[in-house]
N, C-alpha and C positions, 0 to 999 in steps of 0.2 A: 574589723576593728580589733586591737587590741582587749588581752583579758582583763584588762585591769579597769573593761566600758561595762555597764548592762546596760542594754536596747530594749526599747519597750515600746510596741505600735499602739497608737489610737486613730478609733474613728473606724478602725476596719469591719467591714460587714460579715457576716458568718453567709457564707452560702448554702442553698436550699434547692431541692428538687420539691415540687408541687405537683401533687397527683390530684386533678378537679374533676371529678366525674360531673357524667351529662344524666342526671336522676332518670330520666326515661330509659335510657339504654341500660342504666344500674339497677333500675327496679327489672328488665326482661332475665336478669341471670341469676335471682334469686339470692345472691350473697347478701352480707349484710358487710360494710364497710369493716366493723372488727375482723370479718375474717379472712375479709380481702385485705388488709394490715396484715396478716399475717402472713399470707401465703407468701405476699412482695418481702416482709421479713423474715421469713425462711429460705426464698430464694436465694437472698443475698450472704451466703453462708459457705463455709467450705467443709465439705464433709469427705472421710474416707472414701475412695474410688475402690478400694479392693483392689487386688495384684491379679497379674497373669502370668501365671507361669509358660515358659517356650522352651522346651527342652530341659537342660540341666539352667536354665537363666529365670528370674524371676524378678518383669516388670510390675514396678508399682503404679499403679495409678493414683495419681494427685489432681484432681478437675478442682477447679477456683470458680466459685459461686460468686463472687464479687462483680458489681458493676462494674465495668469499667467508662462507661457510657449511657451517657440519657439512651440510645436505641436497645441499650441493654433490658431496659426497665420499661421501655413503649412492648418490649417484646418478650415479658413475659405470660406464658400461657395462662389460659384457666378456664373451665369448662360451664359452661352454663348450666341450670336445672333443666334444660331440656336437652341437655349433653352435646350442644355443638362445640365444639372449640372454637377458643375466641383467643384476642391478644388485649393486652392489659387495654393497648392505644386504641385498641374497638369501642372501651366503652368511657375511656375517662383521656385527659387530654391533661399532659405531660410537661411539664416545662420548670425551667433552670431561671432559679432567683437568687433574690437575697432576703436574709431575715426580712418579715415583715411584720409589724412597723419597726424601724430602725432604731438600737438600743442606743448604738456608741455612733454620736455624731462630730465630726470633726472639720471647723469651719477654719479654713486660710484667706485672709482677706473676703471674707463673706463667701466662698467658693467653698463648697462641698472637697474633703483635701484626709489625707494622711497626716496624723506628727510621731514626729521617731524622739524619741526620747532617748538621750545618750547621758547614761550617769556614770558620773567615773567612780569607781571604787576605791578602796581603802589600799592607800601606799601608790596610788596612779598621781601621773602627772597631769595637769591640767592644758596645759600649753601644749603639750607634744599629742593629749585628745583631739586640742581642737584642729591641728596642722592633719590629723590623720580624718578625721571629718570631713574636713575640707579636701583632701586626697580623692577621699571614696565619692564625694558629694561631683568631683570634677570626673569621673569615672563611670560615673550613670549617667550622667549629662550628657554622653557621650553612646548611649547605647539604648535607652529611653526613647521611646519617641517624641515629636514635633506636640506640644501642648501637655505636656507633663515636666513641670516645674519642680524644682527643689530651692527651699527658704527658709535658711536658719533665721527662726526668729528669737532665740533669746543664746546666746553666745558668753556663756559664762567666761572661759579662757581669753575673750579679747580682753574682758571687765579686770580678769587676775593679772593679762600680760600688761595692760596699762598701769594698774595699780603698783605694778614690780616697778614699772622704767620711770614713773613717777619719782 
């Protein structure tokens, strides 16, 4: 859309990774939940790798601590009080969500839904918004899958372009 729009989503959920341990398997390794918080938050970190030098050449090393995947985070290590090694996913059970309970709800026709909010700004035209709305809105329709709708429900620029030819 043009710069002369601000876009503003509602309704959208923030997503979440849930780490639920099973207490029995949590109380055998002796952590205490703080410092297994910790350990998953310092994995996820990128720290200096230190260089190697090869002759007259000298490789940096750069290693990326970032998850890039839930099996990232089922598989982080950590040692028990009785020193075996274990995986995160040995003692607590892992899974991808959404905020819960949901802050920002967004109802279309009673259907749980998105709204996009398109504001025109100062010295934009309103007509020429909505003809470019309706562009982009025929554009996803088309690349979107089968049960995901788009429905302009409040249409300011038909309201302006009626009022002009009035």
């Amino acid at each position: 859309l043009p710069e002369a729009a601000k876009v503003e989503i509602g309704g959208a959920q923030k997503e979440q990774i849930y780490v639920e341990f099973n207490d029995a398997k949590f109380a055998e390794t002796g952590f205490t939940k703080a410092r297994l918080a910790d350990i998953i938050s310092k994995t996820n970190i990128i720290i200096p790798g230190g260089d190697v030098h090869v002759g007259d050449r000298k490789i940096i090393l750069e290693p990326t601590g970032n998850f890039e995947q839930i099996e990232d985070i089922h598989n982080i290590i950590i040692s028990s009080k009785q020193g075996r090694i274990l995986r995160l996913k040995d003692i607590a059970n892992i899974r991808h969500g959404y905020e819960e309970p949901q802050k920002r709800i967004a109802k279309i026709n009673g259907r749980p839904g998105l709204s996009i909010a398109v504001n025109l700004k100062k010295e934009g035209n309103i007509i020429l918004l909505g003809k470019q709305i309706d562009q982009k809105i025929d554009e996803l329709k088309k690349i979107y899958p089968y049960g995901v709708e788009f429905e302009r429900v409040a249409s300011q620029d038909v309201v302006v372009n009626e009022s002009v030819n009035d």
